[in-house]
PyMOL CGO cylinders between C-alpha atoms (Angstrom):
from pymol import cmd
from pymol.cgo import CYLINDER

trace = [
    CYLINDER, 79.90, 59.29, 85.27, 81.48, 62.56, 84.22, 0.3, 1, 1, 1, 1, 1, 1,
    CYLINDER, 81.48, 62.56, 84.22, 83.37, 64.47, 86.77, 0.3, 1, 1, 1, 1, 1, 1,
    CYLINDER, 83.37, 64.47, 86.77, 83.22, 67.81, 84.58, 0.3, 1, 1, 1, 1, 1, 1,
    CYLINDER, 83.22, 67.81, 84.58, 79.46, 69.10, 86.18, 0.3, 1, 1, 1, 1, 1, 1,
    CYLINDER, 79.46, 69.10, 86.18, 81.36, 68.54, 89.77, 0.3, 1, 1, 1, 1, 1, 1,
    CYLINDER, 81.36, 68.54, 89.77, 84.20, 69.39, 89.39, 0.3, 1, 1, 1, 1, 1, 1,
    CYLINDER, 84.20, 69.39, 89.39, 82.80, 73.22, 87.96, 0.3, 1, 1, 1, 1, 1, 1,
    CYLINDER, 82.80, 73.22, 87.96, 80.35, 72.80, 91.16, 0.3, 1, 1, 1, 1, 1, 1,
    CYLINDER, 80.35, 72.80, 91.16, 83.49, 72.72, 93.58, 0.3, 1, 1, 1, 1, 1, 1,
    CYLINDER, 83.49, 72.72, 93.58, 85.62, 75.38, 91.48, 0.3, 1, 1, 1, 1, 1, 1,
    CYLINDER, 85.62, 75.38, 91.48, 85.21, 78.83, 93.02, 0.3, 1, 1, 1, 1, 1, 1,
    CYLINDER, 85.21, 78.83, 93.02, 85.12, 80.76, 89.55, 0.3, 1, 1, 1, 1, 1, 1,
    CYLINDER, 85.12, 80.76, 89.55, 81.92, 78.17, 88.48, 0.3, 1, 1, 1, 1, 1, 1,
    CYLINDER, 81.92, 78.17, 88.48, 80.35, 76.61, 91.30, 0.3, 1, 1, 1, 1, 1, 1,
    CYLINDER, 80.35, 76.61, 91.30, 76.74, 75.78, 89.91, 0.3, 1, 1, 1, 1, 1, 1,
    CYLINDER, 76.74, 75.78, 89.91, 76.38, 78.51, 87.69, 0.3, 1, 1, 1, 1, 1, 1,
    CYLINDER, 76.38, 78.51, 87.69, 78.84, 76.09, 85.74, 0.3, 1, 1, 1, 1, 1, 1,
    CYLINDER, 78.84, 76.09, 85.74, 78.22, 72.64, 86.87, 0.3, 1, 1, 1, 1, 1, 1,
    CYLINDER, 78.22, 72.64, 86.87, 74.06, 72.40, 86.32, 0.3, 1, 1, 1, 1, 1, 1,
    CYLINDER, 74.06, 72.40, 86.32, 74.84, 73.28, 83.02, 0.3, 1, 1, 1, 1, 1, 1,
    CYLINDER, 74.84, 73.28, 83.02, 77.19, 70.77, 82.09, 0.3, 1, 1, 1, 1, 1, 1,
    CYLINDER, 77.19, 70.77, 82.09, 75.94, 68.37, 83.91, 0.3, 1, 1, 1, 1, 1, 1,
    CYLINDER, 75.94, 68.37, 83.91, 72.74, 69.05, 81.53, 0.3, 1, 1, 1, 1, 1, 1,
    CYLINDER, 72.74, 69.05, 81.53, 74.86, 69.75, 78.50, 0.3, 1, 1, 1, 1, 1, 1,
    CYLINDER, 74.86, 69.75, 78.50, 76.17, 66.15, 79.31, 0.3, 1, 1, 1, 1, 1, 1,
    CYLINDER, 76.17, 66.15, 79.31, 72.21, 64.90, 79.31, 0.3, 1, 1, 1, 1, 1, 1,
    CYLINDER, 72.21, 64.90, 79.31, 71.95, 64.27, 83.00, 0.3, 1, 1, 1, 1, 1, 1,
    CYLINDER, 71.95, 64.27, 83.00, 68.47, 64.29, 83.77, 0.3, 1, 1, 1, 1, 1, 1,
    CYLINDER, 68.47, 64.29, 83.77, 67.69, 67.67, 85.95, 0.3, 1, 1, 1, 1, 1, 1,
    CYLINDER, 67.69, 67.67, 85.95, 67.21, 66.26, 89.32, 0.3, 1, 1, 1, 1, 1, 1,
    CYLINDER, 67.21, 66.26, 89.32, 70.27, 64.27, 88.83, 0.3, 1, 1, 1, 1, 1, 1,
    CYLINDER, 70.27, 64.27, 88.83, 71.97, 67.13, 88.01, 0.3, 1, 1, 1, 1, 1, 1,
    CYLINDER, 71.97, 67.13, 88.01, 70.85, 69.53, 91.08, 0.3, 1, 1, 1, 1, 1, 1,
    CYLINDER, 70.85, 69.53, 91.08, 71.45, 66.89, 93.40, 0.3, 1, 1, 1, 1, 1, 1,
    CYLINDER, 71.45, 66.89, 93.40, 75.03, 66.23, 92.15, 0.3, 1, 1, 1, 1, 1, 1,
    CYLINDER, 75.03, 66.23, 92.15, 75.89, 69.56, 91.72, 0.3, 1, 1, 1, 1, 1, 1,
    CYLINDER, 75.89, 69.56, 91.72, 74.72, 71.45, 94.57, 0.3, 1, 1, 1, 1, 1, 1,
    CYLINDER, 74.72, 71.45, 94.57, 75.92, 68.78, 97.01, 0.3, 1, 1, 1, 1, 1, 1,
    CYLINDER, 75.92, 68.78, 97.01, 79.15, 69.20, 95.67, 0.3, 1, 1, 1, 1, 1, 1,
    CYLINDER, 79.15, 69.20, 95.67, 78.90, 73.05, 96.26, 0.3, 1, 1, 1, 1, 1, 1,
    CYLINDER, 78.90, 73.05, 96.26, 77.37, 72.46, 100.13, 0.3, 1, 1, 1, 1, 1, 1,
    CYLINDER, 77.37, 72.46, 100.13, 80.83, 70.13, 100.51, 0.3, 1, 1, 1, 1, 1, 1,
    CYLINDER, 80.83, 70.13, 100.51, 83.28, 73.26, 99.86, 0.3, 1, 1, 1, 1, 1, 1,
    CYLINDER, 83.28, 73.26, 99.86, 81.76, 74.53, 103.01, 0.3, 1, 1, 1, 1, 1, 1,
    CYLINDER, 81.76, 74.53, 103.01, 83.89, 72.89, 105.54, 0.3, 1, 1, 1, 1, 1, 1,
    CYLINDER, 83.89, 72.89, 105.54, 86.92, 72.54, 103.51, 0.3, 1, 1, 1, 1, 1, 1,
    CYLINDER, 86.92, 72.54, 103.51, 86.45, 76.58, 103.02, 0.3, 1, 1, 1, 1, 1, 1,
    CYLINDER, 86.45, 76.58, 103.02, 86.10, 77.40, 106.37, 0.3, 1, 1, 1, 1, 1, 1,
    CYLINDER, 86.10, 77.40, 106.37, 89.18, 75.11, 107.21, 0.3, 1, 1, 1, 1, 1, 1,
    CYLINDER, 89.18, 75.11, 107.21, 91.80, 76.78, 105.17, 0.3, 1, 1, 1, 1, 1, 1,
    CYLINDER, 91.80, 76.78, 105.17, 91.15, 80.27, 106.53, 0.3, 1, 1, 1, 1, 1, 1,
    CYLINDER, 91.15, 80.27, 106.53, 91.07, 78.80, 109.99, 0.3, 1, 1, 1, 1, 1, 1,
    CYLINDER, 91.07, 78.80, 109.99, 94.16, 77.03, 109.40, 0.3, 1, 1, 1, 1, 1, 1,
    CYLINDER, 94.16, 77.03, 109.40, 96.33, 77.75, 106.54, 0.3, 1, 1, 1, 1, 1, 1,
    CYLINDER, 96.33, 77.75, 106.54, 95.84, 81.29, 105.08, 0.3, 1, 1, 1, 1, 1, 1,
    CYLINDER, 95.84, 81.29, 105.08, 97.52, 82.86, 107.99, 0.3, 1, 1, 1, 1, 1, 1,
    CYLINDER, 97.52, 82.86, 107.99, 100.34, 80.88, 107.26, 0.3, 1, 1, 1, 1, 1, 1,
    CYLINDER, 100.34, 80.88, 107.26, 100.27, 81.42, 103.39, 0.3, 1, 1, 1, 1, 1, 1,
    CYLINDER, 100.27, 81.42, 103.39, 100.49, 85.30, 104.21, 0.3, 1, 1, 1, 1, 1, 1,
    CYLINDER, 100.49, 85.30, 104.21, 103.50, 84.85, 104.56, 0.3, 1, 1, 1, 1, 1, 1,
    CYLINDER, 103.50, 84.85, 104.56, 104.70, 83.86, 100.59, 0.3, 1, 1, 1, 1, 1, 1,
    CYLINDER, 104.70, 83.86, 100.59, 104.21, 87.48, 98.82, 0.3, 1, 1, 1, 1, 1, 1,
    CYLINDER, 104.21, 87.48, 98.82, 102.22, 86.13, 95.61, 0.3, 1, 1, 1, 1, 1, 1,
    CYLINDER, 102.22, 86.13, 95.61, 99.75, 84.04, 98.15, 0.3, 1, 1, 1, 1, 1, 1,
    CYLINDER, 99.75, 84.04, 98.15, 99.20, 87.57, 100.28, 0.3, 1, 1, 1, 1, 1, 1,
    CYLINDER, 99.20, 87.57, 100.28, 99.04, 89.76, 97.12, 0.3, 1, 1, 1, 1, 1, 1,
    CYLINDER, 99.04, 89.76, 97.12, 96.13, 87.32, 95.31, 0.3, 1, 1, 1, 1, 1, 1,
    CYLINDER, 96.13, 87.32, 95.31, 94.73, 86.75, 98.78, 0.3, 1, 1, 1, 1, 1, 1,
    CYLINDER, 94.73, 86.75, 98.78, 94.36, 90.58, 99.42, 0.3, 1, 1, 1, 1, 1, 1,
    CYLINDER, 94.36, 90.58, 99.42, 93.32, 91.19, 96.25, 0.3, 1, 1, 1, 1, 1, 1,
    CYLINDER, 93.32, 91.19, 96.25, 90.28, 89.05, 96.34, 0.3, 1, 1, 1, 1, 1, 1,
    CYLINDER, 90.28, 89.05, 96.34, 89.37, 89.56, 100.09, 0.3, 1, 1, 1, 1, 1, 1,
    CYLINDER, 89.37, 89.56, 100.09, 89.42, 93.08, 99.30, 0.3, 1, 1, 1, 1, 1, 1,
    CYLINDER, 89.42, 93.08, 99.30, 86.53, 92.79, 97.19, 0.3, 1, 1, 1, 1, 1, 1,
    CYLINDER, 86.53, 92.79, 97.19, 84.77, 90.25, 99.59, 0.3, 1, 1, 1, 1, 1, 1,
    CYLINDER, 84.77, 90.25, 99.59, 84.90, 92.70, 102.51, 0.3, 1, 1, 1, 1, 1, 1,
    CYLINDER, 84.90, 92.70, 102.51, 82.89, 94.68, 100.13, 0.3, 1, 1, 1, 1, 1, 1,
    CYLINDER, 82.89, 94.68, 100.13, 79.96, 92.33, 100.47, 0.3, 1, 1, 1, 1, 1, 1,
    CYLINDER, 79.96, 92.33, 100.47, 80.55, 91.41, 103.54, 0.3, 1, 1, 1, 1, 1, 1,
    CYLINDER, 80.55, 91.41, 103.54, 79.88, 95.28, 104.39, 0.3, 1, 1, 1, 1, 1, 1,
    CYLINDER, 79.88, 95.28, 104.39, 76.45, 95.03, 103.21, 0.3, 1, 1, 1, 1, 1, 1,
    CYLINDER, 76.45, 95.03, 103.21, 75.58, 91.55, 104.04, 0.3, 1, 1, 1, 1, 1, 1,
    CYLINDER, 75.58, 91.55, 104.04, 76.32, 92.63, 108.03, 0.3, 1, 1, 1, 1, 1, 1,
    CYLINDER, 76.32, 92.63, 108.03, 73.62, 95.48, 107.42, 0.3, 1, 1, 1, 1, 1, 1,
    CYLINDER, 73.62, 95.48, 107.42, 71.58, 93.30, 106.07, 0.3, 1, 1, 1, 1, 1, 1,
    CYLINDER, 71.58, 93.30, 106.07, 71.86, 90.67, 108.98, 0.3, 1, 1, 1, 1, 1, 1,
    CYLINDER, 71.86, 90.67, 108.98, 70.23, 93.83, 111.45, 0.3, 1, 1, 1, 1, 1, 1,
    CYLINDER, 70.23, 93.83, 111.45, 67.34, 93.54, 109.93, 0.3, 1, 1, 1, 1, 1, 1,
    CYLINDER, 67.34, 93.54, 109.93, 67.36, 89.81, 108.61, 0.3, 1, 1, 1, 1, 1, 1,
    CYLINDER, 67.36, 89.81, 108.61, 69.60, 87.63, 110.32, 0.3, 1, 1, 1, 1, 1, 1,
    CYLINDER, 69.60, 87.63, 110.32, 71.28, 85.19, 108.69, 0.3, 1, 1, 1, 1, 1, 1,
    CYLINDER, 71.28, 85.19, 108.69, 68.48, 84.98, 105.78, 0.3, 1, 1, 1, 1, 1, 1,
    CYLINDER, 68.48, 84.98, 105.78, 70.38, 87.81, 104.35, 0.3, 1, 1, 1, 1, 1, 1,
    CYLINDER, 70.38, 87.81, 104.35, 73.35, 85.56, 104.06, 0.3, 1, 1, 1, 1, 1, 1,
    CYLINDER, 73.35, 85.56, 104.06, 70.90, 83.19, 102.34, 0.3, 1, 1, 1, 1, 1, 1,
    CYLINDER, 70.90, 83.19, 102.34, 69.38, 85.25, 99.91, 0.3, 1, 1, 1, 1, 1, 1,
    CYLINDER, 69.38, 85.25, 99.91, 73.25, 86.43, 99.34, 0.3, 1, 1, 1, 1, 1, 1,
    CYLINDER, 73.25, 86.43, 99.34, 74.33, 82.70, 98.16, 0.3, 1, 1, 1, 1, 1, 1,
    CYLINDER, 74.33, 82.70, 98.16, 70.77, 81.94, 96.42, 0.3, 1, 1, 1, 1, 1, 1,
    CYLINDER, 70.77, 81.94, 96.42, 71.42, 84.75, 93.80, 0.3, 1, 1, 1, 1, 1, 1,
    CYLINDER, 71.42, 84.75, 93.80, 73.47, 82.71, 91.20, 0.3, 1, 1, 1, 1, 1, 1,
    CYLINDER, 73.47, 82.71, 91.20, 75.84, 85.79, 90.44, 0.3, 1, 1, 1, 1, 1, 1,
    CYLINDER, 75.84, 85.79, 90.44, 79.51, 85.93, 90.26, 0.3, 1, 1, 1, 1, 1, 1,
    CYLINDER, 79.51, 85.93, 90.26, 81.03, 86.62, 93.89, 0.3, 1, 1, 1, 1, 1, 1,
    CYLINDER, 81.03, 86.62, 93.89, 77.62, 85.37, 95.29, 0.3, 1, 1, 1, 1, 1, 1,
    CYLINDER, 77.62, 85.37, 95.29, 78.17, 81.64, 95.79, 0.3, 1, 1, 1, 1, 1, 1,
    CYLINDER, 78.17, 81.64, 95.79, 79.18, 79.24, 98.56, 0.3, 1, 1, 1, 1, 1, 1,
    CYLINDER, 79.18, 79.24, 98.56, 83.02, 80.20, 98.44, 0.3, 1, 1, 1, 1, 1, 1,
    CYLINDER, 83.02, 80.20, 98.44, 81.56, 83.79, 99.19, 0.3, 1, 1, 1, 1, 1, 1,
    CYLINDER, 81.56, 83.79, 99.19, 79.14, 83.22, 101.54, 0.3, 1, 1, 1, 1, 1, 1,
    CYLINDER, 79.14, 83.22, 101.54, 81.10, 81.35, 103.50, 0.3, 1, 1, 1, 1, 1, 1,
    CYLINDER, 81.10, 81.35, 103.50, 84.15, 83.90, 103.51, 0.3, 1, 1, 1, 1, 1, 1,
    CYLINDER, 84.15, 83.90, 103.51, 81.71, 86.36, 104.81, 0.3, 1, 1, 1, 1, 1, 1,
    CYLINDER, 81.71, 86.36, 104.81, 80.95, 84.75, 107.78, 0.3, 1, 1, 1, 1, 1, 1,
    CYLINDER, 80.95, 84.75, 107.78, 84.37, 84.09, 108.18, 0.3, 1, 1, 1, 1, 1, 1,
    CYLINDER, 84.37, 84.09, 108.18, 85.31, 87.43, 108.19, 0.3, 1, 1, 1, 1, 1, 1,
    CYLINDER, 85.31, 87.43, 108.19, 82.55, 88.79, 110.02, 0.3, 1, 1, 1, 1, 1, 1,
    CYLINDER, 82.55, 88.79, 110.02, 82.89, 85.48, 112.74, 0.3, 1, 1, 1, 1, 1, 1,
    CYLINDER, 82.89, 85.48, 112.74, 79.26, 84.38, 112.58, 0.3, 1, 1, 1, 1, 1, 1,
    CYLINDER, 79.26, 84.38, 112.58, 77.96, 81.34, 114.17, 0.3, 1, 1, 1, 1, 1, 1,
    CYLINDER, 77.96, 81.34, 114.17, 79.43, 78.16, 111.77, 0.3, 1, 1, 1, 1, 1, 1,
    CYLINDER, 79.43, 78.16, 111.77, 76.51, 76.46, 112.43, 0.3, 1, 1, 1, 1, 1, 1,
    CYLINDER, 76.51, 76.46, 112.43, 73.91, 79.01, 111.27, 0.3, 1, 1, 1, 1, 1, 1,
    CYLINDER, 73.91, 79.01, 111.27, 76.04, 79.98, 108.80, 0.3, 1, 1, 1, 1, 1, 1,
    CYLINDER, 76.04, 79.98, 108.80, 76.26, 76.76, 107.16, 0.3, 1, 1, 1, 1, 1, 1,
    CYLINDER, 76.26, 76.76, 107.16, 72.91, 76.18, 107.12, 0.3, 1, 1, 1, 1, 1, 1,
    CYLINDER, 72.91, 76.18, 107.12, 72.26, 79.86, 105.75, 0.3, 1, 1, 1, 1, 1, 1,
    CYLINDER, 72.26, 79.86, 105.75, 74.87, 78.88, 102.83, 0.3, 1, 1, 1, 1, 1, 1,
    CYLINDER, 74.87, 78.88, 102.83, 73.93, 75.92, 102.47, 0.3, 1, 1, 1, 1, 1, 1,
    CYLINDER, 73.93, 75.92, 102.47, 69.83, 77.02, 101.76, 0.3, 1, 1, 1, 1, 1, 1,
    CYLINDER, 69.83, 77.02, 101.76, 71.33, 79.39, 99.19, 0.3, 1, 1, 1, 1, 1, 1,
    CYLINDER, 71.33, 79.39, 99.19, 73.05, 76.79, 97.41, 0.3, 1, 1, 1, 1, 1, 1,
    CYLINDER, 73.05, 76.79, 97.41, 69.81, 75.23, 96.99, 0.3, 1, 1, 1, 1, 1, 1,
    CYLINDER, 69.81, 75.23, 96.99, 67.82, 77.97, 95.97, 0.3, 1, 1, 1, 1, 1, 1,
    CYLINDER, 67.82, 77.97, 95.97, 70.70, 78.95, 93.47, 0.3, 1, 1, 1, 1, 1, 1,
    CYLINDER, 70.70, 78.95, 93.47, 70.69, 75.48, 92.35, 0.3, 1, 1, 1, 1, 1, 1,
    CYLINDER, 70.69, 75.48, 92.35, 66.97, 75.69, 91.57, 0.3, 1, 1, 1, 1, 1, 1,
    CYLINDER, 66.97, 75.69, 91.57, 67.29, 79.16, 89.97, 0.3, 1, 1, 1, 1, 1, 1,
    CYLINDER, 67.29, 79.16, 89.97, 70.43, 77.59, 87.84, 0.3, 1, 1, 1, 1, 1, 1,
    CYLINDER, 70.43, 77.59, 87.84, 69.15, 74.29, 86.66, 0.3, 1, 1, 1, 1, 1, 1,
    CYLINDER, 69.15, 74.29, 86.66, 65.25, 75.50, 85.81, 0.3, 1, 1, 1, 1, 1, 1,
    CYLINDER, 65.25, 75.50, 85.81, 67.17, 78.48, 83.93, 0.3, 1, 1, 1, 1, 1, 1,
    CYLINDER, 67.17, 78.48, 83.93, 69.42, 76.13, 82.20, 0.3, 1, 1, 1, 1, 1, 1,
    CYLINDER, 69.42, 76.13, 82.20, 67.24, 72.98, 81.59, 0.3, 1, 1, 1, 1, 1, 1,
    CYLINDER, 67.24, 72.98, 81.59, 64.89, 76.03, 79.42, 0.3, 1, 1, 1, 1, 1, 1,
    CYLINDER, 64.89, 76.03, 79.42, 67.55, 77.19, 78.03, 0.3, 1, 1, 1, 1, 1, 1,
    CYLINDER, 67.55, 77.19, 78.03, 69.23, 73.67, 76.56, 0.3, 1, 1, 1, 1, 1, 1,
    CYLINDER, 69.23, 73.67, 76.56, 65.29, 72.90, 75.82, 0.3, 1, 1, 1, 1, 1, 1,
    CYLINDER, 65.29, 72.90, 75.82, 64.90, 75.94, 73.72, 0.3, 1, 1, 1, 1, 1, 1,
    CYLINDER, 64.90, 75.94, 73.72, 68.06, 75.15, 72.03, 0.3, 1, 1, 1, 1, 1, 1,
    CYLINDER, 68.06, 75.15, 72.03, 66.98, 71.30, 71.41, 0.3, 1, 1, 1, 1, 1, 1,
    CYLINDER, 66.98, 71.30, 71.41, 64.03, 72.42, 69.19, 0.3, 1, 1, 1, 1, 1, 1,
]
cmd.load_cgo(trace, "trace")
């Protein structure tokens, strides 16, 4: 088995938007590929929520860590803004819906550093990024199993 399709589901810059397709590109066959992929993506969860319990404090502390770090959370508090107005009126389906639209900035990695920022329940919140790694991963490998069809003829 090729590690490529998971290996672009666990990267933050890919996650499935990267890893469905390869996985097709590869000739997986499309369930194969979804279940691969986006269970790859649901694993990052944990380890996600783990290193900015744990370590990024103590990474602040190297300059190039808290200049990248800043850098990036800076545009995830962004988000976060409008996915804890959304959660008013939604709960944590807005974090869902969030996660299921297979944008840049809009995956797991994402998801789950909103609700670390914004110190939702993990519980919920894994289920709520978890969903929308499933409804992305539908969106992703429908769009890209047309796609590589279309191409194929």
């Amino acid at each position: 088995m090729n590690l490529l399709p998971i290996l672009l589901s666990i990267s933050p810059i890919s996650e499935l938007r990267g890893g469905i397709p390869a996985a097709l590109a590869l000739g997986m066959p499309a369930i194969e590929a979804f279940l691969i992929c986006v269970l790859a993506n649901i694993a990052i969860i944990l380890p996600v929520w783990l290193f900015f319990d744990f370590l990024h404090s103590k990474l602040l502390s190297i300059r190039i860590y808290k200049k990248f770090s800043d850098k990036i959370l800076k545009r995830i508090m962004v988000k976060s803004d409008h996915i804890k107005e959304n959660m008013l009126n939604f709960g944590y389906l807005a974090l869902t819906i969030f996660v299921a639209i297979p944008l840049p900035m809009t995956g797991a990695y994402t998801g789950t550093i909103i609700a670390w920022l914004l110190n939702l329940d993990r519980k919920k919140s894994f289920v709520a990024v978890a969903a929308g790694v499933v409804i992305a991963g539908i969106v992703v490998t429908l769009a890209s199993a047309g796609v590589l069809a279309t191409l194929r003829q």
